[in-house]
MARTITOR-554563 format. One record per residue: residue number from 1; residue in three letters; y, x, z of N, C-alpha, C in turn. Coordinates in nm, 4 decimals, padded with zeros to 6 digits. Atoms other than C-alpha are relative to their C-alpha. Example, Ala and Ser with C-alpha at 12.3 -4.5 7.8 and 13.67 -1.06 7.14 Angstrom:
2
REC    i   aa        nY        nX        nZ       caY       caX       caZ        cY        cX        cZ
REC    1  Ala  -00.1190   00.0890   00.0000  -00.4500   01.2300   00.7800   00.1200   00.0900   00.0000
REC    2  Ser  -00.1190  -00.0820  -00.0060  -00.1060   01.3670   00.7140   00.1090  -00.0770   00.0730
This chain:
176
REC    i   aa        nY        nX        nZ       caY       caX       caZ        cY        cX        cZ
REC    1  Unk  -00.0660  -00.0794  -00.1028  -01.9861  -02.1089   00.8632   00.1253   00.0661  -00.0587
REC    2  Unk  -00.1127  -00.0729   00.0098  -01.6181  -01.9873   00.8420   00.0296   00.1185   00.0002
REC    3  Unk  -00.0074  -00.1547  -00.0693  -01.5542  -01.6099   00.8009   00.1460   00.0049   00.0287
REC    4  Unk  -00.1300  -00.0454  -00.1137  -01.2766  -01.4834   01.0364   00.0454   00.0638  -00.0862
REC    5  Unk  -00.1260  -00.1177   00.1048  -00.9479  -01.3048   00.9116  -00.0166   00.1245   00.0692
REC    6  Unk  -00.0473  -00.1681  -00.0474  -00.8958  -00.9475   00.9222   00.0891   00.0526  -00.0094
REC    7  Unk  -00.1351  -00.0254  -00.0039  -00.5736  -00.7773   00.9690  -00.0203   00.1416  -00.1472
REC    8  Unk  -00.0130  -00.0749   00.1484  -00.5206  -00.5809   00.6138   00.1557   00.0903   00.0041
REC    9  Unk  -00.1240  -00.0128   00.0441  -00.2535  -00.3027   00.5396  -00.0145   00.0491  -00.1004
REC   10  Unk   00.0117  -00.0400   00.1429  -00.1687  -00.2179   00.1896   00.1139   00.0520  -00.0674
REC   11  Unk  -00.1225  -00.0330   00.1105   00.0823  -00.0068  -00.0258  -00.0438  -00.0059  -00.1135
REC   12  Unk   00.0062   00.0222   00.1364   00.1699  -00.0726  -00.3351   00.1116   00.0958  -00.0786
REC   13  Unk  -00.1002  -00.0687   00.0379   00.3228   00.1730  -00.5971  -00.0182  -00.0546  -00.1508
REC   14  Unk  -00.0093   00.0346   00.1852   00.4253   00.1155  -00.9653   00.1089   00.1242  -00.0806
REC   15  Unk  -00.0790  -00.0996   00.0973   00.6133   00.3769  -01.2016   00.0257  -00.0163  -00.1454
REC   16  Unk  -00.0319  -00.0180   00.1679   00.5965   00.2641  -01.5639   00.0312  -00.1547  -00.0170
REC   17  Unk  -00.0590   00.1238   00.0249   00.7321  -00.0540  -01.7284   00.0974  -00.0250   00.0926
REC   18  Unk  -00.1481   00.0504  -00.0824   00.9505  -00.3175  -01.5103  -00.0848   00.0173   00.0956
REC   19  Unk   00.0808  -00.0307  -00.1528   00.8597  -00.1816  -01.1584   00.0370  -00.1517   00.0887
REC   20  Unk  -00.0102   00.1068  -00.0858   01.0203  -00.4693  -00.9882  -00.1265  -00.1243  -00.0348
REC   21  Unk   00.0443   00.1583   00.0569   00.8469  -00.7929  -01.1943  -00.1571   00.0861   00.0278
REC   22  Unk   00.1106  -00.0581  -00.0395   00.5147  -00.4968  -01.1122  -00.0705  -00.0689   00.1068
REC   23  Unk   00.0217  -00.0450  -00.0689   00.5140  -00.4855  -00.8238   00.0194  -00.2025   00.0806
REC   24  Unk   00.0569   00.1322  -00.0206   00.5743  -00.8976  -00.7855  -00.0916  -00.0410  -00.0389
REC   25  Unk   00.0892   00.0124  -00.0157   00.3266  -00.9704  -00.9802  -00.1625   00.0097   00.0413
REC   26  Unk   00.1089  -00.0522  -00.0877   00.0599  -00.7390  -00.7501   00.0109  -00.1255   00.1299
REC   27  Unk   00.0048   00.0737  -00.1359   00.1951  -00.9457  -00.4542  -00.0534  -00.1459  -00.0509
REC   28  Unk   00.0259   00.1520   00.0419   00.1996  -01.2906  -00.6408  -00.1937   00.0096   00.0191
REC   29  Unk   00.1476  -00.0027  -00.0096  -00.1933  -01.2000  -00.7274  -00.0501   00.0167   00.1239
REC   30  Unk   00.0390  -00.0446  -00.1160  -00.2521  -01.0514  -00.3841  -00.0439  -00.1839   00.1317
REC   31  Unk   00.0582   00.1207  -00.0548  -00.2376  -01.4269  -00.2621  -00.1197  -00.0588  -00.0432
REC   32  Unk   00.1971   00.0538   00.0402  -00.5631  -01.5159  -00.4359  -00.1346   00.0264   00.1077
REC   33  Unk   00.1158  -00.0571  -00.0313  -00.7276  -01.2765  -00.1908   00.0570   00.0161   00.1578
REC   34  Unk  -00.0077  -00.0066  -00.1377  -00.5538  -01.2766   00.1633   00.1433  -00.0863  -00.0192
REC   35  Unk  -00.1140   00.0580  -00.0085  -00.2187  -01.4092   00.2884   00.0865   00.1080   00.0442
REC   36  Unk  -00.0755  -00.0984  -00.0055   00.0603  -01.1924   00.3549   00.1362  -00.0211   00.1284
REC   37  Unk  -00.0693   00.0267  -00.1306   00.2501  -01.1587   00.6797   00.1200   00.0801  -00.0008
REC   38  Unk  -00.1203  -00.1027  -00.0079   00.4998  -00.8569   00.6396   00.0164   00.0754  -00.1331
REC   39  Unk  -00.0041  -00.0977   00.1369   00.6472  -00.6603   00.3135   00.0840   00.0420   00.0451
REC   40  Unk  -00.1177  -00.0798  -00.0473   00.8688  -00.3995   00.3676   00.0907   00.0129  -00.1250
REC   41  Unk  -00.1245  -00.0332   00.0992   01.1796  -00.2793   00.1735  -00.0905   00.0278  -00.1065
REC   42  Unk   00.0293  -00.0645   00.0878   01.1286  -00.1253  -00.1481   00.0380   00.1304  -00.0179
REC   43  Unk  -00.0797  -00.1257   00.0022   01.1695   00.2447  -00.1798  -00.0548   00.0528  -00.1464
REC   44  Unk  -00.0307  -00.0866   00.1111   01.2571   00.4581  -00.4358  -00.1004   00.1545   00.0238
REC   45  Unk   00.0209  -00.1275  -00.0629   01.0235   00.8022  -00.4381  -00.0391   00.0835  -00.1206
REC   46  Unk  -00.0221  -00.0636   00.1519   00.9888   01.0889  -00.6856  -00.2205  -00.0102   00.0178
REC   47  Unk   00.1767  -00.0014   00.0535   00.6020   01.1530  -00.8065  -00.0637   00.0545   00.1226
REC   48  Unk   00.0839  -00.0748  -00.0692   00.3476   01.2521  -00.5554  -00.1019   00.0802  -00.0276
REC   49  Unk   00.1521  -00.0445   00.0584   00.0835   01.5176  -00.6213   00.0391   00.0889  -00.1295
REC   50  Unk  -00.0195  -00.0971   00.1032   00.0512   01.8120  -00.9258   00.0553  -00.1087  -00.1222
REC   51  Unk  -00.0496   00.0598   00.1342   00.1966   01.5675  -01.1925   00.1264  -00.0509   00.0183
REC   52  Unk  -00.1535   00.0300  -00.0462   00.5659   01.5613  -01.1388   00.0665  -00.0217  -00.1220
REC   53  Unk  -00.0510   00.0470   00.1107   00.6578   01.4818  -01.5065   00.0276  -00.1165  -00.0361
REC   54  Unk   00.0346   00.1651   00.0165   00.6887   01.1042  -01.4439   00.1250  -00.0414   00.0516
REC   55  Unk  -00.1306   00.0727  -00.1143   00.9436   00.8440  -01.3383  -00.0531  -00.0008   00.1256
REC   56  Unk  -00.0219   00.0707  -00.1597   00.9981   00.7835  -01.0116  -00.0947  -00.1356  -00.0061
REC   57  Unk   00.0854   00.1115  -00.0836   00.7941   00.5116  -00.7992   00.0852  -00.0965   00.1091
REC   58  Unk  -00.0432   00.1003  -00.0772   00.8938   00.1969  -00.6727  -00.1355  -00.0519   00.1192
REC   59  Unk   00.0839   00.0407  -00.0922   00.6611   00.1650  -00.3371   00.0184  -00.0944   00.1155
REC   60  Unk  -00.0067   00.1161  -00.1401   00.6088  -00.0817  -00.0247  -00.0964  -00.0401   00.0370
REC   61  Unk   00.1070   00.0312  -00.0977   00.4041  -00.1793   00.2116  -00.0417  -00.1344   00.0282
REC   62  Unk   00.0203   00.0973  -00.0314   00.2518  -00.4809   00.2846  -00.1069  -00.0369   00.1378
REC   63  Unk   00.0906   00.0701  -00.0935   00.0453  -00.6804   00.6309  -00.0655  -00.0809  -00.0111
REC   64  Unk   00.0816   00.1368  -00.0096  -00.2039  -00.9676   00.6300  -00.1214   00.0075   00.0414
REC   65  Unk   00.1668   00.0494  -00.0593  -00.5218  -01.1152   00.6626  -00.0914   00.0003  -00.1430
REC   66  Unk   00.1766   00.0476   00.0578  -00.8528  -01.1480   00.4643  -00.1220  -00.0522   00.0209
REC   67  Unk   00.1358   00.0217  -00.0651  -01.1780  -01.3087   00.4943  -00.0638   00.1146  -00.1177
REC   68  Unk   00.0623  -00.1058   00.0455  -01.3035  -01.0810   00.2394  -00.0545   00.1481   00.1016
REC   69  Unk   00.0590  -00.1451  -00.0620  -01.5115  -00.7238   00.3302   00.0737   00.1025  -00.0715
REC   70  Unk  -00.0044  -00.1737   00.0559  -01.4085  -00.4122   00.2797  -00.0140   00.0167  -00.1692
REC   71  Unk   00.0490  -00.0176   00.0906  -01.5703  -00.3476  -00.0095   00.0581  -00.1473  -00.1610
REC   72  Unk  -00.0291   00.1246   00.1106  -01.5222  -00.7195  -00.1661   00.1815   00.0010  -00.0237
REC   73  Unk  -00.1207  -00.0123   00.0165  -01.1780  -00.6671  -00.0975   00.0779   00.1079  -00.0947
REC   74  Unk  -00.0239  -00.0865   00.0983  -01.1425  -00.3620  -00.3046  -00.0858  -00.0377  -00.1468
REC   75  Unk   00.0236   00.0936   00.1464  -01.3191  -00.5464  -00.5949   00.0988  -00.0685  -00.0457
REC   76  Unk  -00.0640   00.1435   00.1125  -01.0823  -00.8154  -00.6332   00.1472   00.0586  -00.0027
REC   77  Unk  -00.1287  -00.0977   00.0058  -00.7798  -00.5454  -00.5827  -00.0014   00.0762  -00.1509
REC   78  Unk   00.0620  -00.0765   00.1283  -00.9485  -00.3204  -00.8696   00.0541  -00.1505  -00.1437
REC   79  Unk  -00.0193   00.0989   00.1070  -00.9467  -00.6513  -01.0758   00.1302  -00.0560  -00.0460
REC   80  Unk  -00.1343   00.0042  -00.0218  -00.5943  -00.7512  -00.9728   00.0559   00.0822  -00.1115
REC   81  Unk  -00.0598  -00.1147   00.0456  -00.4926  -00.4224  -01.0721  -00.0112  -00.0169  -00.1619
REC   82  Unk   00.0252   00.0205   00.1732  -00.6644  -00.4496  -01.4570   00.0666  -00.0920  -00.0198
REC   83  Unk  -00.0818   00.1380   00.0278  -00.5204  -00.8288  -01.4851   00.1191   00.0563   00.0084
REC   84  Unk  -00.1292  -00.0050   00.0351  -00.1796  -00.6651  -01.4397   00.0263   00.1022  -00.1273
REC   85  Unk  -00.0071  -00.0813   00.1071  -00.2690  -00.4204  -01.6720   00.0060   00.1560   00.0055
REC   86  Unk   00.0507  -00.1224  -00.0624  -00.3472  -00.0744  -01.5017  -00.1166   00.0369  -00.0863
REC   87  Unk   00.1167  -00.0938   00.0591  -00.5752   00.1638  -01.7329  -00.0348   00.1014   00.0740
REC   88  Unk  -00.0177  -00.1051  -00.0616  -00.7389   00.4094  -01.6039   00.0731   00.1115  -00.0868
REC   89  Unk  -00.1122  -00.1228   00.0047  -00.5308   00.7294  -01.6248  -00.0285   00.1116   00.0667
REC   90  Unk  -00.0679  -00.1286  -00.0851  -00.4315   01.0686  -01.5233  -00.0209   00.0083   00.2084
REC   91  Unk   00.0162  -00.0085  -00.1812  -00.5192   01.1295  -01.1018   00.1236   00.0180  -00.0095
REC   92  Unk  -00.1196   00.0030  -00.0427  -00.1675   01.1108  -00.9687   00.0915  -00.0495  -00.1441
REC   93  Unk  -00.0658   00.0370   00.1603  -00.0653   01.0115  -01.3179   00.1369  -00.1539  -00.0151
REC   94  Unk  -00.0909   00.1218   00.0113   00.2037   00.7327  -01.3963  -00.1196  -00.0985  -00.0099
REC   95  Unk   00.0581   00.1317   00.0174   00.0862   00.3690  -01.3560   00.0918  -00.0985   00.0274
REC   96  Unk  -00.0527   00.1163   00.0454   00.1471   00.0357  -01.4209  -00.0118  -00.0619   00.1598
REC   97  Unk  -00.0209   00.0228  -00.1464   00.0897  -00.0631  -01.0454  -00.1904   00.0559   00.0623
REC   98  Unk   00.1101  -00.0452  -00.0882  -00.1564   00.0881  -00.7353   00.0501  -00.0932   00.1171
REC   99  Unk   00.0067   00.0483  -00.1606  -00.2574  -00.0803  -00.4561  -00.1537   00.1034   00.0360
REC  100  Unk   00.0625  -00.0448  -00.0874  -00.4289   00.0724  -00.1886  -00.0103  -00.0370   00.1300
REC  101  Unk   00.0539   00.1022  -00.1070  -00.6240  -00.0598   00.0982  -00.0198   00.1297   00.1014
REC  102  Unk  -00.0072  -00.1070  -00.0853  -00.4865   00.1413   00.4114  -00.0694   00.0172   00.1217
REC  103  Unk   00.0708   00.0287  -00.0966  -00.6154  -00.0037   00.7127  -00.0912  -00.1509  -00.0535
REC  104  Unk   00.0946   00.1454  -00.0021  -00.8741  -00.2864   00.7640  -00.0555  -00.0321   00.1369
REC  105  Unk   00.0118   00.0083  -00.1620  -00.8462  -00.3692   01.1437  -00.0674   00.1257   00.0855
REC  106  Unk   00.0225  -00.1324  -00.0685  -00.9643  -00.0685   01.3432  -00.1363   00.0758  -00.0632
REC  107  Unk   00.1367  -00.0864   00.0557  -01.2779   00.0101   01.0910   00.0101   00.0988  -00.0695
REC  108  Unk   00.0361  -00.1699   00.0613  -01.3763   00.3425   00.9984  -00.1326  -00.0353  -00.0747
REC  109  Unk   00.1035   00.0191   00.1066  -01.5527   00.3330   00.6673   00.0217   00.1405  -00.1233
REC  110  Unk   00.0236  -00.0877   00.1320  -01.6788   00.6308   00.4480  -00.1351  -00.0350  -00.0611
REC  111  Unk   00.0451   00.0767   00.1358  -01.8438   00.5141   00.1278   00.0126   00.1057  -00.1053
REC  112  Unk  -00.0712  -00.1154   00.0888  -01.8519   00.6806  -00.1961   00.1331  -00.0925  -00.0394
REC  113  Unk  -00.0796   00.0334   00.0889  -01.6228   00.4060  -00.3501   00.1180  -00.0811   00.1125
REC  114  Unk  -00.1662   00.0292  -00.0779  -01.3822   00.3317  -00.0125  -00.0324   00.0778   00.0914
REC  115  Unk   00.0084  -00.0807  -00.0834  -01.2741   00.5384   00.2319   00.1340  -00.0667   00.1146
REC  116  Unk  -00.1006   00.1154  -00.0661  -01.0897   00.3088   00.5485  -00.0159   00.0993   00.1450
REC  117  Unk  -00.1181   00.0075   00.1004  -00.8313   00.4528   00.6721  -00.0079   00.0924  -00.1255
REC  118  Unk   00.0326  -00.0659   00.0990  -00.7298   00.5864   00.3959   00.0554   00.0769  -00.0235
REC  119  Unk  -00.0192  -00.1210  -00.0105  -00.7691   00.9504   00.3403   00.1408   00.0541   00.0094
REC  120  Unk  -00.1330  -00.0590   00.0497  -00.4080   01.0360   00.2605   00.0803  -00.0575   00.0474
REC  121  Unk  -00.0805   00.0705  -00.0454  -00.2232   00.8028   00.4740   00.0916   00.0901   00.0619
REC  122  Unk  -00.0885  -00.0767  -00.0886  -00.1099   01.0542   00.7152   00.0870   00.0936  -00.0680
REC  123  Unk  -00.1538  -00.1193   00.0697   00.0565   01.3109   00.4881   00.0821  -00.0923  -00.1088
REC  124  Unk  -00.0778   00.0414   00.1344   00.2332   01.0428   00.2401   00.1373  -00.0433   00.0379
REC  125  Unk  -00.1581   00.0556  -00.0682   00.6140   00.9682   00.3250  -00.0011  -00.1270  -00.0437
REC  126  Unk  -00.0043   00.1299   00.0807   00.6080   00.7035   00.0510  -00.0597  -00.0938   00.0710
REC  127  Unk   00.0985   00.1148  -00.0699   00.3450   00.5183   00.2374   00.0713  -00.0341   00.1663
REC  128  Unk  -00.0181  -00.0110  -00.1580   00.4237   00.6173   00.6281   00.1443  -00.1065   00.0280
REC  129  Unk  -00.1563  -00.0210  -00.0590   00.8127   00.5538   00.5884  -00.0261  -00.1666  -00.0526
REC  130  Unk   00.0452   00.1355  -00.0137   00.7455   00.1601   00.4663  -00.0833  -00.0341   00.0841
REC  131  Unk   00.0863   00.0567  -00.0716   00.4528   00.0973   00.6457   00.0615   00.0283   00.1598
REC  132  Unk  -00.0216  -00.0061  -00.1727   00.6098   00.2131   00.9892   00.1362  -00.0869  -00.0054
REC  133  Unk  -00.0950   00.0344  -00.0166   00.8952  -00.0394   00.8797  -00.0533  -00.1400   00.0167
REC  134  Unk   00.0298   00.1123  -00.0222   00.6649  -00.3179   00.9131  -00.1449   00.0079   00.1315
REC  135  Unk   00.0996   00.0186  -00.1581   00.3874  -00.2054   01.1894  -00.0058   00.1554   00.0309
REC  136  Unk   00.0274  -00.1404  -00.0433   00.4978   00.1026   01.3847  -00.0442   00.0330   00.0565
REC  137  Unk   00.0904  -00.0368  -00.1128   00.2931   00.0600   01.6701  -00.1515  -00.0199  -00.0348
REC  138  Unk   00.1208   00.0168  -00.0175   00.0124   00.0124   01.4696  -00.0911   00.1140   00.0062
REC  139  Unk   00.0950  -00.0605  -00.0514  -00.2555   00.2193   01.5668  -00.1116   00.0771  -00.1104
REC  140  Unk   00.0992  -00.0768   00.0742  -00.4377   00.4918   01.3393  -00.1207   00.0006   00.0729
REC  141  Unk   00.1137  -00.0231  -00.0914  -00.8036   00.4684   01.4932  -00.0755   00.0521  -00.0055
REC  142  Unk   00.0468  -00.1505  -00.0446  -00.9077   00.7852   01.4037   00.0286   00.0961   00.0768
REC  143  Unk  -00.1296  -00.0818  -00.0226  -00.6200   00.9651   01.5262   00.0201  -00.0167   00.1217
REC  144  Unk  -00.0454   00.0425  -00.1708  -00.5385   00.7316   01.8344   00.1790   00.0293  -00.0527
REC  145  Unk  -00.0961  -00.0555   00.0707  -00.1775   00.7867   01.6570   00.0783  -00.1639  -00.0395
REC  146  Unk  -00.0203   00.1361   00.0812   00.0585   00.5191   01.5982   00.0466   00.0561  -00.1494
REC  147  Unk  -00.0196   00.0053   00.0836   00.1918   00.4770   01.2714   00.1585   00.1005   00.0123
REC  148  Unk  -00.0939  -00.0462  -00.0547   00.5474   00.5693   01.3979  -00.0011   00.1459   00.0293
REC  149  Unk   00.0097  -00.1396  -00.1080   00.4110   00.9463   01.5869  -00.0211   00.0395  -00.1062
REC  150  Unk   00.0498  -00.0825   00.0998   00.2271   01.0013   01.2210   00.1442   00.0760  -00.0980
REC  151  Unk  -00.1251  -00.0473   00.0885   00.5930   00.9975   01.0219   00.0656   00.0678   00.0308
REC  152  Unk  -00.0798  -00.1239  -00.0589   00.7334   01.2056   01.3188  -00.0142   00.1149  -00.0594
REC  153  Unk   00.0693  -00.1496   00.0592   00.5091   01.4768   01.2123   00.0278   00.0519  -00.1677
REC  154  Unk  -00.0158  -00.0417   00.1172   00.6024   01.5012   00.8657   00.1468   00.0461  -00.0624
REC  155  Unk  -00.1427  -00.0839   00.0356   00.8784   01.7792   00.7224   00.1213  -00.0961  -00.0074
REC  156  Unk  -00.1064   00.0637   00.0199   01.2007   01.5995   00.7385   00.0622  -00.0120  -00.1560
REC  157  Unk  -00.0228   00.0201   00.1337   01.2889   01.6859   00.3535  -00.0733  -00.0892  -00.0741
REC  158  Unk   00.0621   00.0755   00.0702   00.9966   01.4923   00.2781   00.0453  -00.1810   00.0350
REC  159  Unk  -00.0200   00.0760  -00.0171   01.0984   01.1732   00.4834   00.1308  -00.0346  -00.1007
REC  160  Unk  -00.1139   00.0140   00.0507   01.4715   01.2356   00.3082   00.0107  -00.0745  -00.1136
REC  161  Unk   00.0072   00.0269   00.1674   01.3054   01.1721  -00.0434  -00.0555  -00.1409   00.0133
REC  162  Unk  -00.0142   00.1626   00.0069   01.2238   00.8012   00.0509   00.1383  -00.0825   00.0038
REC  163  Unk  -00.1170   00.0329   00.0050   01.4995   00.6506  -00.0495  -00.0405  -00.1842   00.0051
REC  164  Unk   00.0041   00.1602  -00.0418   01.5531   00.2393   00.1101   00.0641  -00.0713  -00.1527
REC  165  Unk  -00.0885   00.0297   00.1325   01.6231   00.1030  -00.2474   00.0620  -00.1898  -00.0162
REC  166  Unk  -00.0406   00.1684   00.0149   01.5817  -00.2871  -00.2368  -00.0867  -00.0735   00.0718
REC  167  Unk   00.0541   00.1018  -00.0599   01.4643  -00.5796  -00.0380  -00.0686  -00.1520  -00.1367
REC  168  Unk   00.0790   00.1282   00.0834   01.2052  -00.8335  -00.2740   00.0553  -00.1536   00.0693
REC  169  Unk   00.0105   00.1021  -00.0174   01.2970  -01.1914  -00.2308  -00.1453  -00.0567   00.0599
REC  170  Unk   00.1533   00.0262   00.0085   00.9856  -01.2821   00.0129  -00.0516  -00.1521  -00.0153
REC  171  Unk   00.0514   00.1830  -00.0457   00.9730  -01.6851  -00.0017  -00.0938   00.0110  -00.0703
REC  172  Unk   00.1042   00.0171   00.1081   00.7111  -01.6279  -00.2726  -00.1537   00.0310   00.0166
REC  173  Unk   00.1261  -00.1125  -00.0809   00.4506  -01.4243  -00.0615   00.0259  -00.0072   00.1194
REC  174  Unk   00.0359   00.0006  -00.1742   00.5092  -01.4142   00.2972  -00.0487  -00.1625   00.0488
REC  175  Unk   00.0005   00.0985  -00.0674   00.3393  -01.6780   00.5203   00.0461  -00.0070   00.1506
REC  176  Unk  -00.0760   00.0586  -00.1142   00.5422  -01.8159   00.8021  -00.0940  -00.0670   00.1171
């Protein structure tokens, strides 16, 4: 029996080493485990969270599908993540690249080890201001909230500090 796709959204941030060749090879890997329909720009953003002693973050958003679960899907992300070479670290700390699994089609999942959506979506500019550049009408389904109404709500100085830095070459990752 065939398992059905699920609509997946995901940011990705990186801060240490080469953020660009990072933050490709998260996507390059990311095909192992779904297919990829939308990536947004690349933005530039300063540190998020009590540890502001760091470079800057190269973040973006990504759309697709999975047959993976929830859960299996954050396994082979976790693994991803080590294969590129992510230690654990510091909470908000510099890294070598994060992904994070934002939505997973309209399911609401608390877990100890996922929490879908995910917790912090709504207050993050970094996240909101990409992700509403590739699905603004999509639909928070806790909230009832699109994606778009959530970034309204957030201080304008904070939207300011996403800065639109660069567009990835997608022939390598998007499917058509």
């Amino acid at each position: 029996m065939e398992k059905s796709l699920r609509s997946i959204y995901l940011s990705l941030g990186t801060n240490i080493g080469n953020r660009e060749e990072n933050l490709d090879r998260a996507l390059t890997g990311l095909l192992e485990i779904m297919s990829i329909n939308k990536v947004s720009a690349v933005y530039e953003t300063a540190p998020w969270g009590p540890v502001q002693d760091q470079p800057s973050f190269f973040n973006l958003c990504a759309s697709g599908q999975t047959q993976l679960a929830p859960i299996d899907f954050l396994d082979a992300v976790k693994e991803l993540e080590r294969n590129i070479g992510r230690l654990d670290g510091l909470r908000w700390g510099p890294r070598l690249i994060d992904i994070d699994l934002l939505f997973y089609e309209d399911v609401q999942l608390v877990s100890e080890r996922l929490i879908i959506p995910h917790k912090e979506v709504t207050g993050r500019a970094f996240v909101l201001v990409p992700l509403n550049e590739i699905a603004a009408d999509l639909q928070h389904p806790a909230l009832n909230q699109t994606i778009h109404e959530l970034m309204g709500q957030l201080p304008e100085h904070e939207l300011r500090s996403v800065v639109n830095s660069f567009t990835l070459d997608l022939t390598n990752y998007v499917s058509i």
